[in-house]
PDB file of the backbone (N, CA, C, O) and the ligand in Angstrom, with CONECT records:
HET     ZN  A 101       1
ATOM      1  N   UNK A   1      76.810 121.862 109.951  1.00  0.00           N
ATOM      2  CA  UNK A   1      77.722 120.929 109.267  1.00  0.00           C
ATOM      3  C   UNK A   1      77.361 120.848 107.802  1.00  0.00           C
ATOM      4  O   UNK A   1      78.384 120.814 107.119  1.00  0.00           O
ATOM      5  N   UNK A   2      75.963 120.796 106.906  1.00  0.00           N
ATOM      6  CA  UNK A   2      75.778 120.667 106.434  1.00  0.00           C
ATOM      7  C   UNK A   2      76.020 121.590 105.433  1.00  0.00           C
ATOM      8  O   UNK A   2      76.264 121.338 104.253  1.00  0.00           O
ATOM      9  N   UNK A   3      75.918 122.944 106.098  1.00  0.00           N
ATOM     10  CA  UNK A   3      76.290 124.225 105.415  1.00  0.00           C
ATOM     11  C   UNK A   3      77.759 124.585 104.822  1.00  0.00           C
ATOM     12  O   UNK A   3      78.019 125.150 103.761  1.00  0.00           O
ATOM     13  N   UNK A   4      78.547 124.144 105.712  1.00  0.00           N
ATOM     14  CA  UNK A   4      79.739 123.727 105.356  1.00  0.00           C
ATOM     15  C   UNK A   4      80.160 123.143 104.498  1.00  0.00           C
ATOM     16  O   UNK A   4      81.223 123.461 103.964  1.00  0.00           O
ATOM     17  N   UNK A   5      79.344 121.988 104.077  1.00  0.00           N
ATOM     18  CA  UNK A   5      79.303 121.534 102.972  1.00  0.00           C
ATOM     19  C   UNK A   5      79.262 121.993 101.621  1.00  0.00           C
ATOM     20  O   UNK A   5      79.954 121.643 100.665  1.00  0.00           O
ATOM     21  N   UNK A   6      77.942 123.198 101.725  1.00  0.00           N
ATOM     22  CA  UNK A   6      77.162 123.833 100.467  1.00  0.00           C
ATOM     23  C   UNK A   6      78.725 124.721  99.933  1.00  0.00           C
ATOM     24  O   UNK A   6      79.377 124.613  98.895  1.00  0.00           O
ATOM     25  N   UNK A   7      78.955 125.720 101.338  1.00  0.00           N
ATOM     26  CA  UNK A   7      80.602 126.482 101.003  1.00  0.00           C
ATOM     27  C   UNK A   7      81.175 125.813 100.282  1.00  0.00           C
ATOM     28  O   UNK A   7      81.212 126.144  99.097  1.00  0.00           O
ATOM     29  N   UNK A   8      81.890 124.523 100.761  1.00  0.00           N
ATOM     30  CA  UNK A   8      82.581 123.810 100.053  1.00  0.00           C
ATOM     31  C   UNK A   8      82.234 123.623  98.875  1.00  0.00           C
ATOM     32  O   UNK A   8      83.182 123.815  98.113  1.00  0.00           O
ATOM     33  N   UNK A   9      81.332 123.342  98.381  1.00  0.00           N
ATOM     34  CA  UNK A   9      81.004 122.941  96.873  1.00  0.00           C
ATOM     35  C   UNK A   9      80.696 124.396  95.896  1.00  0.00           C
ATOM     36  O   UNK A   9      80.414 124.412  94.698  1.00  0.00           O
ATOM     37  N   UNK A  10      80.860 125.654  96.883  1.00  0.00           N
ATOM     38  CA  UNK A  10      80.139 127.119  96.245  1.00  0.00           C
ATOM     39  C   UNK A  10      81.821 127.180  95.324  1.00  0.00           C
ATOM     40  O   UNK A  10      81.896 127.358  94.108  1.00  0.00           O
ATOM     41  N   UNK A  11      83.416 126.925  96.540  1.00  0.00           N
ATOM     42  CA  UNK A  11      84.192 127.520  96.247  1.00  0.00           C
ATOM     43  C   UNK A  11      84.872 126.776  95.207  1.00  0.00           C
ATOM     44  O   UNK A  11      85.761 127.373  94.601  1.00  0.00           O
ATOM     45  N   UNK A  12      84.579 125.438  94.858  1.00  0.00           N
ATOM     46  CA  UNK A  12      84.908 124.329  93.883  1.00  0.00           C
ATOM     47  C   UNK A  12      84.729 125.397  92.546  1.00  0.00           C
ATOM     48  O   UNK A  12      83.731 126.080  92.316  1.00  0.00           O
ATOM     49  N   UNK A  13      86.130 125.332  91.645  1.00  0.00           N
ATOM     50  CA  UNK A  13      85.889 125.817  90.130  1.00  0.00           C
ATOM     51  C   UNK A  13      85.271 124.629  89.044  1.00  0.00           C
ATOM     52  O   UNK A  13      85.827 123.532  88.988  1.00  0.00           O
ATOM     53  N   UNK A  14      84.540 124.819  88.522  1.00  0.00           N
ATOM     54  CA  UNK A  14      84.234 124.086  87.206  1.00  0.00           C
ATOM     55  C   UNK A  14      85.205 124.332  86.490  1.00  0.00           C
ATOM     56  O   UNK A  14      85.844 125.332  86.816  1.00  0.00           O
ATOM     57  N   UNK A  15      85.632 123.644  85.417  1.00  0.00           N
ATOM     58  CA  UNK A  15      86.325 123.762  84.016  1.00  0.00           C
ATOM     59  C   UNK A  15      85.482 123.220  82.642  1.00  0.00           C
ATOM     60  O   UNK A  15      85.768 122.280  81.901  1.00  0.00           O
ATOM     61  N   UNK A  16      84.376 124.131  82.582  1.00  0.00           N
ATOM     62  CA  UNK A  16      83.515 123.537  81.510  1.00  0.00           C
ATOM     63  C   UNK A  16      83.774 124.493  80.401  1.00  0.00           C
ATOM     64  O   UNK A  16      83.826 125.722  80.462  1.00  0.00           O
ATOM     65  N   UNK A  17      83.977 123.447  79.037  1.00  0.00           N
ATOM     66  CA  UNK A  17      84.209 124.389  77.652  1.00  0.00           C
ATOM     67  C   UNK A  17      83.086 125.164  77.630  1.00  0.00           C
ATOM     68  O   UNK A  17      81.913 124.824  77.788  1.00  0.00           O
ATOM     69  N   UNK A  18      83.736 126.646  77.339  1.00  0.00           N
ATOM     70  CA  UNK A  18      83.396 127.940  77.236  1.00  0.00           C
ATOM     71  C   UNK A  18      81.898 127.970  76.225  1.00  0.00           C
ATOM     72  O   UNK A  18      80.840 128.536  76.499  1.00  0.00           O
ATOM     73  N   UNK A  19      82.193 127.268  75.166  1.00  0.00           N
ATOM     74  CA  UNK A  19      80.862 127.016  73.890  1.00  0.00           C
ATOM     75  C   UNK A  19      79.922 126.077  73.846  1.00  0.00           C
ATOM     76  O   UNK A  19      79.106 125.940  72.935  1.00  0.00           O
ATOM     77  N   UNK A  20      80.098 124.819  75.704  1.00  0.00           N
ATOM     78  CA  UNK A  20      79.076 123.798  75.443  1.00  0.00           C
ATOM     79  C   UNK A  20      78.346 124.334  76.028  1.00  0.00           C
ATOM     80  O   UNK A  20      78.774 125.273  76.700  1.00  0.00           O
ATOM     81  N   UNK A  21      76.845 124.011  76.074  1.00  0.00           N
ATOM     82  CA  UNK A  21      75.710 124.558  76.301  1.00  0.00           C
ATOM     83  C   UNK A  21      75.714 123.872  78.108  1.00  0.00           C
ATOM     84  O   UNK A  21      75.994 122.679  78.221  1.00  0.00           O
ATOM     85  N   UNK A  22      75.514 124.387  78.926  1.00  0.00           N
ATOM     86  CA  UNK A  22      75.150 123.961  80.288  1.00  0.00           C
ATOM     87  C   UNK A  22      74.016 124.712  80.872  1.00  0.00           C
ATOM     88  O   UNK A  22      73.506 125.793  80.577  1.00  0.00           O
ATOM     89  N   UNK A  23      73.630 123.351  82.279  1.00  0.00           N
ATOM     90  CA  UNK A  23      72.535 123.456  82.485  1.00  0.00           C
ATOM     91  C   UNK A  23      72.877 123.613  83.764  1.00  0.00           C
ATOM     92  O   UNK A  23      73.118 122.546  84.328  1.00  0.00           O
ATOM     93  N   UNK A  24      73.028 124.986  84.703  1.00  0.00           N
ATOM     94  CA  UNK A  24      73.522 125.705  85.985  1.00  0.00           C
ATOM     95  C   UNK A  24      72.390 125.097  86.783  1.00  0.00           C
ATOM     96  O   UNK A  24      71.283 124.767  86.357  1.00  0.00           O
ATOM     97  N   UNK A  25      72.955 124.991  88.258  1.00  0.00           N
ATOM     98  CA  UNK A  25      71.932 124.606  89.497  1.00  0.00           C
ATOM     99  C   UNK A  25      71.636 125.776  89.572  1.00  0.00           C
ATOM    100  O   UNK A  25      72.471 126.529  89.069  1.00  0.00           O
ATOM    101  N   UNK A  26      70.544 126.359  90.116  1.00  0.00           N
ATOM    102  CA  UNK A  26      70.432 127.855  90.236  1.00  0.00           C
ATOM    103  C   UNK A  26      71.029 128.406  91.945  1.00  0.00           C
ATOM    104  O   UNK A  26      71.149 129.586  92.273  1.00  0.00           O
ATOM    105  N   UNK A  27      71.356 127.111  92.900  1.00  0.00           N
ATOM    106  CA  UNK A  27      71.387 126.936  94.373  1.00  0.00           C
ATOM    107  C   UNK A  27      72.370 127.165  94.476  1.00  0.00           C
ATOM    108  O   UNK A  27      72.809 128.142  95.082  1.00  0.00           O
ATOM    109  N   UNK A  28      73.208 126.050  93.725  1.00  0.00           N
ATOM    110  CA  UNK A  28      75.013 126.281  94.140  1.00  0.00           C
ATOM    111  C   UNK A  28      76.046 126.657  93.135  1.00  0.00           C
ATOM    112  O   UNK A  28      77.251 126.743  93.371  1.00  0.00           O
ATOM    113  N   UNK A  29      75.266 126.945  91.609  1.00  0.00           N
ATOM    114  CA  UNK A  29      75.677 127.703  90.495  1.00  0.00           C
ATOM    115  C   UNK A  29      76.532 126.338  89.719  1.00  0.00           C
ATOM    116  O   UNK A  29      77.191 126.584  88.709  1.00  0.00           O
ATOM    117  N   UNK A  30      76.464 124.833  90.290  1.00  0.00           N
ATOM    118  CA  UNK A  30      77.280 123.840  89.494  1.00  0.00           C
ATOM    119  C   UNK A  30      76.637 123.704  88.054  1.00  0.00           C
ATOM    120  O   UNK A  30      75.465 123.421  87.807  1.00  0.00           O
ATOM    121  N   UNK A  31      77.715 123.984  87.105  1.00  0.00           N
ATOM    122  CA  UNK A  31      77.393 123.540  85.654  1.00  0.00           C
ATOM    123  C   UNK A  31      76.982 121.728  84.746  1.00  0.00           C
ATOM    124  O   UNK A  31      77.801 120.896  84.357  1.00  0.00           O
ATOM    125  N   UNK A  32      76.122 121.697  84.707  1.00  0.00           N
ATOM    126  CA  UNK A  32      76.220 120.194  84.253  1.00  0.00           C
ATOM    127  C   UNK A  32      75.601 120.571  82.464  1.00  0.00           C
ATOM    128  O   UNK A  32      75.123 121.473  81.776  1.00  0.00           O
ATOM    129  N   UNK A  33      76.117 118.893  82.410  1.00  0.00           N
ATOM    130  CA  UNK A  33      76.304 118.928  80.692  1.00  0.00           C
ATOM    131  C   UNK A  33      74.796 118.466  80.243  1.00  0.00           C
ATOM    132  O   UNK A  33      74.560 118.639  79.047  1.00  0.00           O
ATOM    133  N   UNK A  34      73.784 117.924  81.004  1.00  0.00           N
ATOM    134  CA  UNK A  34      72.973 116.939  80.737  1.00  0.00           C
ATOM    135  C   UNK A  34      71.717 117.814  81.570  1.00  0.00           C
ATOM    136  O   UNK A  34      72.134 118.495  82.506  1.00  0.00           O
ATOM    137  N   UNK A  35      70.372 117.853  81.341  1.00  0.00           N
ATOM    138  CA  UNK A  35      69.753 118.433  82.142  1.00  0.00           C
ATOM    139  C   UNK A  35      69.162 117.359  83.202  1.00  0.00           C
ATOM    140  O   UNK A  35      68.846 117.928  84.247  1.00  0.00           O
ATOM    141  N   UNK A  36      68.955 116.143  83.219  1.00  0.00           N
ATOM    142  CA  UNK A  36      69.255 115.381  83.785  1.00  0.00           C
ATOM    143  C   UNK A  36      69.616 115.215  84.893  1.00  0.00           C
ATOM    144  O   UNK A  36      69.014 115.084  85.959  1.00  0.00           O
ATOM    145  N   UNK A  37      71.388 115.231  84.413  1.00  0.00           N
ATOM    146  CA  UNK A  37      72.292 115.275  85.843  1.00  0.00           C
ATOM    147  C   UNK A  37      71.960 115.996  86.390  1.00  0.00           C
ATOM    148  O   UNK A  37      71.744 115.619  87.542  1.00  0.00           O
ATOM    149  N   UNK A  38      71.709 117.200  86.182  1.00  0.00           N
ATOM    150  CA  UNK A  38      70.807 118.072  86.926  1.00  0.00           C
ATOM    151  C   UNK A  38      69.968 118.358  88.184  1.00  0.00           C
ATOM    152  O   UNK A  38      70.063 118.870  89.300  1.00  0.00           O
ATOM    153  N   UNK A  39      68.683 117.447  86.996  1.00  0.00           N
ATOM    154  CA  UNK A  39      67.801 117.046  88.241  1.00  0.00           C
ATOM    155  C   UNK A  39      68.028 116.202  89.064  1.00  0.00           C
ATOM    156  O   UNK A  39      67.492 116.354  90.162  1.00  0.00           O
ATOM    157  N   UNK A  40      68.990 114.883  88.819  1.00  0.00           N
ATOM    158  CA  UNK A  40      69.376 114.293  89.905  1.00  0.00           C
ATOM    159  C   UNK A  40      70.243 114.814  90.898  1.00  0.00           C
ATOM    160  O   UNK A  40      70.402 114.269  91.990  1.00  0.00           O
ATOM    161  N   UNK A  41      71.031 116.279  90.400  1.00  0.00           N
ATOM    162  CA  UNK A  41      71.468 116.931  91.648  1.00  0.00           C
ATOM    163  C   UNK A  41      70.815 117.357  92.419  1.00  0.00           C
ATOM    164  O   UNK A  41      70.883 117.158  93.632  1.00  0.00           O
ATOM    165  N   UNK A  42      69.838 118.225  91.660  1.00  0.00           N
ATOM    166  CA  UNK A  42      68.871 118.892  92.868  1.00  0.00           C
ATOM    167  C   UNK A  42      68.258 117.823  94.027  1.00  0.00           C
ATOM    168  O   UNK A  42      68.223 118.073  95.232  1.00  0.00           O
ATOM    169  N   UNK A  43      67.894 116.867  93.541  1.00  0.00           N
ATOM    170  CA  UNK A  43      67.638 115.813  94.488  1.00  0.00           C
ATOM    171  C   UNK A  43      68.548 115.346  95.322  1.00  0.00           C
ATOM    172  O   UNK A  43      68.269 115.220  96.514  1.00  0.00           O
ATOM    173  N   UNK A  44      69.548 115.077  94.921  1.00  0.00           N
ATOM    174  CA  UNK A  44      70.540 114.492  96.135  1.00  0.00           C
ATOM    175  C   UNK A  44      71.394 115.599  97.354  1.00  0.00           C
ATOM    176  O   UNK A  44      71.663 115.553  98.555  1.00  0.00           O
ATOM    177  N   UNK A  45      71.628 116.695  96.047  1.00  0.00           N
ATOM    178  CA  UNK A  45      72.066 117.946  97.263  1.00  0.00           C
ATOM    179  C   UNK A  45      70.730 118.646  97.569  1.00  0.00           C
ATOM    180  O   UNK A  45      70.357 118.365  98.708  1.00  0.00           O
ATOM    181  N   UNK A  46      69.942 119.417  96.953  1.00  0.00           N
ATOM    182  CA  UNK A  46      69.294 120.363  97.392  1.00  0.00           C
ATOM    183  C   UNK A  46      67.544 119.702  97.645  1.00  0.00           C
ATOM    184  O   UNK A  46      66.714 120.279  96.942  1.00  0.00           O
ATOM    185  N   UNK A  47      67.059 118.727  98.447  1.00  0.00           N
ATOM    186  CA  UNK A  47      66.129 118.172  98.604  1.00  0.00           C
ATOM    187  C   UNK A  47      65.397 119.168  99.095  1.00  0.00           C
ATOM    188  O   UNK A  47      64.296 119.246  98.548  1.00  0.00           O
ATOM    189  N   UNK A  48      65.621 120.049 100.020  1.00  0.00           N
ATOM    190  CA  UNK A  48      65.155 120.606 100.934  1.00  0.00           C
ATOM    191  C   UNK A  48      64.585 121.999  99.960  1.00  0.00           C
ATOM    192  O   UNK A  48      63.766 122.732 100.515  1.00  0.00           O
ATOM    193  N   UNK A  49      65.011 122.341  98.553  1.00  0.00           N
ATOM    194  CA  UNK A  49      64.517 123.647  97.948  1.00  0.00           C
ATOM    195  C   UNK A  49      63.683 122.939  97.013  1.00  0.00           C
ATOM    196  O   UNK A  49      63.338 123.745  96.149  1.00  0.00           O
ATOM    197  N   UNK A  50      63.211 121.817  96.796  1.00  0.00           N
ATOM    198  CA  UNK A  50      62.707 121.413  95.499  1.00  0.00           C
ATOM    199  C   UNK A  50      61.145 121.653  95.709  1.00  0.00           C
ATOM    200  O   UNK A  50      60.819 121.833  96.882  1.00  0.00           O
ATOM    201  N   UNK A  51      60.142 121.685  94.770  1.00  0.00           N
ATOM    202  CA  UNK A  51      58.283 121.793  95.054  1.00  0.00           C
ATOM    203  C   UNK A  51      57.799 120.483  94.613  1.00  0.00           C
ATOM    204  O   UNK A  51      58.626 119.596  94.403  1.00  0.00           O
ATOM    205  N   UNK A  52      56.750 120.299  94.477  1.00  0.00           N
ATOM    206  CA  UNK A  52      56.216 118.600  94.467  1.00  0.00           C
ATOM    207  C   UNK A  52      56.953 118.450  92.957  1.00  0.00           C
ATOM    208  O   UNK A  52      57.894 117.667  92.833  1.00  0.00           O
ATOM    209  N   UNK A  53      56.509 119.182  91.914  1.00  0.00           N
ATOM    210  CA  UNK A  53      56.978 118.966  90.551  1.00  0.00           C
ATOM    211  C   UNK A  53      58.175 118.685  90.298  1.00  0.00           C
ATOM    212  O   UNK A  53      58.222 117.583  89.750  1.00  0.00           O
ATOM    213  N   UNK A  54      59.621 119.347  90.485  1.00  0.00           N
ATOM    214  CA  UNK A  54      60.660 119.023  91.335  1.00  0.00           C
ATOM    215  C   UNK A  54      61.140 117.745  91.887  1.00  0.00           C
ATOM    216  O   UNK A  54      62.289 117.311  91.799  1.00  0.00           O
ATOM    217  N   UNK A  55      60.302 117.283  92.369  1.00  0.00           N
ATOM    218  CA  UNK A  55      60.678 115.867  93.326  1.00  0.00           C
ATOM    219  C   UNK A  55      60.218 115.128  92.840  1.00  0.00           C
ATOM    220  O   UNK A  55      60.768 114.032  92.948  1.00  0.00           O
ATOM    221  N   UNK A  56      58.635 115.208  91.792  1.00  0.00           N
ATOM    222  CA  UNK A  56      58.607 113.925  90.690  1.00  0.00           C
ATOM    223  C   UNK A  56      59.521 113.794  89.783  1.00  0.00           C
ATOM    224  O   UNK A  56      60.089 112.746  89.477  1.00  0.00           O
ATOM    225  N   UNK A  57      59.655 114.645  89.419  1.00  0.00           N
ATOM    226  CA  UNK A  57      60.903 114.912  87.677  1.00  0.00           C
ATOM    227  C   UNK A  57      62.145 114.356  88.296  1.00  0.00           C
ATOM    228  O   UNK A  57      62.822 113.752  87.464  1.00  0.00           O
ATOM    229  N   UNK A  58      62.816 114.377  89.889  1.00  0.00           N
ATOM    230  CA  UNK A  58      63.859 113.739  90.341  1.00  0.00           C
ATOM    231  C   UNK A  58      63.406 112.002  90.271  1.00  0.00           C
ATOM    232  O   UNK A  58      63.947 111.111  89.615  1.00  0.00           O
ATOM    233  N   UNK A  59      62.358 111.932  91.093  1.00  0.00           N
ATOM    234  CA  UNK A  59      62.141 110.382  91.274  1.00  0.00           C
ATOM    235  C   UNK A  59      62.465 109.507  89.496  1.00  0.00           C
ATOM    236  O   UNK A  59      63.080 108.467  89.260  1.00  0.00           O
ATOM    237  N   UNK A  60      61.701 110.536  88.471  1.00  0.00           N
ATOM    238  CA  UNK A  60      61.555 109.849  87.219  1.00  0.00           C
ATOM    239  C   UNK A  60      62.999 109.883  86.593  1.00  0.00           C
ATOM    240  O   UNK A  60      63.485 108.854  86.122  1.00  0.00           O
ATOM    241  N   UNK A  61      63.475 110.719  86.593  1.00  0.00           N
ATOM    242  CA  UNK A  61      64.952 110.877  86.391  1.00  0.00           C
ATOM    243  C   UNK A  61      65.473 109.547  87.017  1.00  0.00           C
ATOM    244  O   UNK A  61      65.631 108.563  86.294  1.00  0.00           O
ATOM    245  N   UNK A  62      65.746 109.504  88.382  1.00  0.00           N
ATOM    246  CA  UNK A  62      66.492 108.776  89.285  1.00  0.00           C
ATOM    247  C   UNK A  62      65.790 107.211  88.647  1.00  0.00           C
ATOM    248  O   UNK A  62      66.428 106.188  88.897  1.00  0.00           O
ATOM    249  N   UNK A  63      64.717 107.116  87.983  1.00  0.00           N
ATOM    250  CA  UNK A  63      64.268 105.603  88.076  1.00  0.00           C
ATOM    251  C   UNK A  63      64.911 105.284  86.575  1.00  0.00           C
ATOM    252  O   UNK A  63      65.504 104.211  86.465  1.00  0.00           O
ATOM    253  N   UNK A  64      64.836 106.073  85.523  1.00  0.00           N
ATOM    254  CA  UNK A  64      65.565 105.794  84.515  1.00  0.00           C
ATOM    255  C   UNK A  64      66.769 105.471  84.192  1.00  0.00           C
ATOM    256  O   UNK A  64      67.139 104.850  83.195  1.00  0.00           O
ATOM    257  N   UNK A  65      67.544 106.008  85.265  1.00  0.00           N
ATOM    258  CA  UNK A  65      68.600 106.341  85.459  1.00  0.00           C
ATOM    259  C   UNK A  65      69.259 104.600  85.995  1.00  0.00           C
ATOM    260  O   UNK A  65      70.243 103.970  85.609  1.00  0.00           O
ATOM    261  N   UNK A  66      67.969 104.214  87.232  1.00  0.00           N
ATOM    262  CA  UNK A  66      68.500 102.979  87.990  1.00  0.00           C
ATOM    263  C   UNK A  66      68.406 101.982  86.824  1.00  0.00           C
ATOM    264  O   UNK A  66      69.142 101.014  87.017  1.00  0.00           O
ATOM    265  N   UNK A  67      67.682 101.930  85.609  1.00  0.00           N
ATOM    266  CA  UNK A  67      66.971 101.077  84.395  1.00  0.00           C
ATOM    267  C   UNK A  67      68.472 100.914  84.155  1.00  0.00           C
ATOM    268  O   UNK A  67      69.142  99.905  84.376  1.00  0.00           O
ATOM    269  N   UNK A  68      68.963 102.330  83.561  1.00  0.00           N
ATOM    270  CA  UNK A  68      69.764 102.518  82.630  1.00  0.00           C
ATOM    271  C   UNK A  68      71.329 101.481  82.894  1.00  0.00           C
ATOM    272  O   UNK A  68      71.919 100.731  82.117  1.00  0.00           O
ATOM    273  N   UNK A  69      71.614 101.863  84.333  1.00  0.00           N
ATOM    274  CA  UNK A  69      72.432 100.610  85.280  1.00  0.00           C
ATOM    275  C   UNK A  69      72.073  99.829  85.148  1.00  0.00           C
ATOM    276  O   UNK A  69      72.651  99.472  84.122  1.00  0.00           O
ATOM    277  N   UNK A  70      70.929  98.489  85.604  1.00  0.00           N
ATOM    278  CA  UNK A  70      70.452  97.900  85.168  1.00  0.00           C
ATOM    279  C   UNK A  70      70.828  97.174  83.683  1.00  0.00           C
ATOM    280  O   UNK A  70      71.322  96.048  83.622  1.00  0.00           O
ATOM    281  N   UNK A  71      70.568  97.858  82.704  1.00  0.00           N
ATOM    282  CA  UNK A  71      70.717  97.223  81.077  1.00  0.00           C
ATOM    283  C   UNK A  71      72.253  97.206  81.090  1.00  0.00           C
ATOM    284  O   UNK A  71      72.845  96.472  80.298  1.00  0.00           O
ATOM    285  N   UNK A  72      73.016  98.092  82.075  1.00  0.00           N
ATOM    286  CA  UNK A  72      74.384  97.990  82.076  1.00  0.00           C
ATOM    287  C   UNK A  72      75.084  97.022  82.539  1.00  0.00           C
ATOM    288  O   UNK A  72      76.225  96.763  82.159  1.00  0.00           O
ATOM    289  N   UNK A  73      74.436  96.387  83.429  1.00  0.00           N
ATOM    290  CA  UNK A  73      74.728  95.619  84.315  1.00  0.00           C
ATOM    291  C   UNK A  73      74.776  94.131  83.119  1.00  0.00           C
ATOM    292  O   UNK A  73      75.788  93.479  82.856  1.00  0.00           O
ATOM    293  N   UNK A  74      73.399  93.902  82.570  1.00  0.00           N
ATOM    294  CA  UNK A  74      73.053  92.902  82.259  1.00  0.00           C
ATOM    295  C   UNK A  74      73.962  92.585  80.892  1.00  0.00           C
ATOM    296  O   UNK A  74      74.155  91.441  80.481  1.00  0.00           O
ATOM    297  N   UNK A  75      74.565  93.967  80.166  1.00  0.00           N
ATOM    298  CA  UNK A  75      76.042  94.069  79.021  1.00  0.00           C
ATOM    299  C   UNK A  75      77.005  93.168  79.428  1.00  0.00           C
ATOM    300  O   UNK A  75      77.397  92.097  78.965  1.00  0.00           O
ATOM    301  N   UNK A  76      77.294  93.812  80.365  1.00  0.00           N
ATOM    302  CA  UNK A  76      78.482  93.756  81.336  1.00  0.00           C
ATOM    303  C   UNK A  76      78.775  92.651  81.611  1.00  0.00           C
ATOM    304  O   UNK A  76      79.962  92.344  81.500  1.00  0.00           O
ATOM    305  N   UNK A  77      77.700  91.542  82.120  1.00  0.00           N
ATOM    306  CA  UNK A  77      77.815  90.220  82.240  1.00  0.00           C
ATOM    307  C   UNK A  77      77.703  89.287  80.842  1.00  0.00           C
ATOM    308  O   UNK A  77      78.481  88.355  80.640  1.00  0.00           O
ATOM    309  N   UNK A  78      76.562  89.687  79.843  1.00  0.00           N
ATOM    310  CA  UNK A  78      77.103  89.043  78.774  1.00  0.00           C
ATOM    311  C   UNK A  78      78.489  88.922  78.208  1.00  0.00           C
ATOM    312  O   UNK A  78      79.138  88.004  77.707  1.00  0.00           O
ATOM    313  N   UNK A  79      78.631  89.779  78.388  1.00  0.00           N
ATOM    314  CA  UNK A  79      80.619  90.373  77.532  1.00  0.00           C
ATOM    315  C   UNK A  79      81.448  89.406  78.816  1.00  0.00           C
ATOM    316  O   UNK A  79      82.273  88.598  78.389  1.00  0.00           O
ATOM    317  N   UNK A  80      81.309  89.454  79.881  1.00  0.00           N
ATOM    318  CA  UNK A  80      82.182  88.481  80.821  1.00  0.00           C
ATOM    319  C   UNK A  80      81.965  86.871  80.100  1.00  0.00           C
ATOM    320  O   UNK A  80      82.905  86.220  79.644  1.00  0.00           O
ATOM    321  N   UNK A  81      80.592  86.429  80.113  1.00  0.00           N
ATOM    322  CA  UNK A  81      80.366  85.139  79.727  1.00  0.00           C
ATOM    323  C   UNK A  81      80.688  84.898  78.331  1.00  0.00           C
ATOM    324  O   UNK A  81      81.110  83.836  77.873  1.00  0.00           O
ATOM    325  N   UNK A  82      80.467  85.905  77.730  1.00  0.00           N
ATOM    326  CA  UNK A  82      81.139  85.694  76.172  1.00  0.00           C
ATOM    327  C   UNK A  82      82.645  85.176  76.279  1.00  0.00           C
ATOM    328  O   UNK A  82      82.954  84.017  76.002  1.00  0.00           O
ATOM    329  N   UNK A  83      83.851  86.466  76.848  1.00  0.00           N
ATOM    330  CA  UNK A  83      85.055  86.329  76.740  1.00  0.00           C
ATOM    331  C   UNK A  83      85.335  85.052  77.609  1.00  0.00           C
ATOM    332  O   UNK A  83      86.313  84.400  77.242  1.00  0.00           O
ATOM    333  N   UNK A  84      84.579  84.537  78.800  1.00  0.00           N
ATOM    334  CA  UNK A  84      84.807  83.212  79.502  1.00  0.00           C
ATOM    335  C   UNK A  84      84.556  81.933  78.555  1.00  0.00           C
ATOM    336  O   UNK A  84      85.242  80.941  78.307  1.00  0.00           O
ATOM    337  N   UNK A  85      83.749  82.212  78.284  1.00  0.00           N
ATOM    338  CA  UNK A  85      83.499  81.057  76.799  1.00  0.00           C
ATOM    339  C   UNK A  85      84.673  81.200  75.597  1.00  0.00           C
ATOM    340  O   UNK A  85      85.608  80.486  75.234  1.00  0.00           O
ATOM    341  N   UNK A  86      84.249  82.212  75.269  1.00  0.00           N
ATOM    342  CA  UNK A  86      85.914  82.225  74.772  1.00  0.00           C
ATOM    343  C   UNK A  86      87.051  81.084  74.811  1.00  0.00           C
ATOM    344  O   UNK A  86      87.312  79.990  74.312  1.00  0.00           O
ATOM    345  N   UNK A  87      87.614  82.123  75.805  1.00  0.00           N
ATOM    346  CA  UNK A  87      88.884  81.386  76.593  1.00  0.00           C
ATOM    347  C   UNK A  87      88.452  79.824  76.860  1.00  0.00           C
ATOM    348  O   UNK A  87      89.358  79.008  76.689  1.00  0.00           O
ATOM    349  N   UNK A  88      87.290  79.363  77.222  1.00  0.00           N
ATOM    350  CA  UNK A  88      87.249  78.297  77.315  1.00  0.00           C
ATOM    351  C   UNK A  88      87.594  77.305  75.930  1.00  0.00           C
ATOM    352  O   UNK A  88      88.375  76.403  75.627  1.00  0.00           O
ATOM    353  N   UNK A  89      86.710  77.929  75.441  1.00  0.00           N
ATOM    354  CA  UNK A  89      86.970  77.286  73.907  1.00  0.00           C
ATOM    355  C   UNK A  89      88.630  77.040  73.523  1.00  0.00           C
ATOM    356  O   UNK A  89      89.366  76.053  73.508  1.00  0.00           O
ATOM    357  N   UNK A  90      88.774  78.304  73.262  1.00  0.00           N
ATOM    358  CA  UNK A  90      90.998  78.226  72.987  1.00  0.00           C
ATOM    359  C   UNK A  90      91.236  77.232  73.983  1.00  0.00           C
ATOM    360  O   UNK A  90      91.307  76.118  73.464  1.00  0.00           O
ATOM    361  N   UNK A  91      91.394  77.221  75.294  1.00  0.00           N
ATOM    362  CA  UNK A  91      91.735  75.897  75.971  1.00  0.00           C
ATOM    363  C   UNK A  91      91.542  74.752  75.900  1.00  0.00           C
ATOM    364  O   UNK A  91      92.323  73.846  76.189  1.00  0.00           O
ATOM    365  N   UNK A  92      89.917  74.646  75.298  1.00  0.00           N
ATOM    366  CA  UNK A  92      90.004  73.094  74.899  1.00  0.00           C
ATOM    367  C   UNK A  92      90.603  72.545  73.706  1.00  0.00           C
ATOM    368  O   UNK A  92      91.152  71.498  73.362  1.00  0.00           O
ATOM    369  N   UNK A  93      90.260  73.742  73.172  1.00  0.00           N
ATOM    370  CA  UNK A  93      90.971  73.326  71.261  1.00  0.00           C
ATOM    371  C   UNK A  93      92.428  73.466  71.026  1.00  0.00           C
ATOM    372  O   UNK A  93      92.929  73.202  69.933  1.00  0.00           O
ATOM    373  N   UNK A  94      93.181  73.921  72.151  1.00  0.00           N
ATOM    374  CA  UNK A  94      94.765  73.942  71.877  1.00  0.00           C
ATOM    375  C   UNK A  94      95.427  73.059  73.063  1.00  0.00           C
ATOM    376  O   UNK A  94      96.646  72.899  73.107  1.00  0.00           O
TER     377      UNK A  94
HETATM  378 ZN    ZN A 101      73.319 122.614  93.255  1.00  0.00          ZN2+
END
């Protein structure tokens, strides 16, 4: 079943500009823009080909990554409480 899977994702076309620099899985040949995304692919699809070095550089990736959500998260809610304050304000003052 799983293999089925890998097919599936072998016969998927990319459409990546011809002149940006990419960083190929070497497993299933997917192009990514970020070396990064990358390593968090190899981790999520290809767990099973990675060596210890490999699977730290995923974990450290993957934890920066959860940070990075995180600080997003914590935007995300300022800008809600901002524009709620806001609006509160115009409502009381009109
Ligand atoms: Zn891959």
């Amino acid at each position: 079943m799983n293999s089925e899977r890998l097919d599936h994702d072998r016969d998927y076309e990319y459409d990546a500009p011809a002149d940006a620099p990419t960083y190929d899985c070497p497993y299933c040949g997917r192009p990514f823009a970020r070396e990064e995304w990358r390593t968090l692919h190899y981790g999520l699809e290809h767990p099973a080909e990675l060596d210890d070095e490999e699977v730290q550089a995923f974990r450290e990736t993957y934890e920066d990554e959860e940070e990075d959500l995180g600080t997003f998260r914590l935007q995300a809610l300022a800008v809600l409480v901002a524009i709620y304050f806001c609006l509160l304000m115009i409502y009381a003052l009109v």
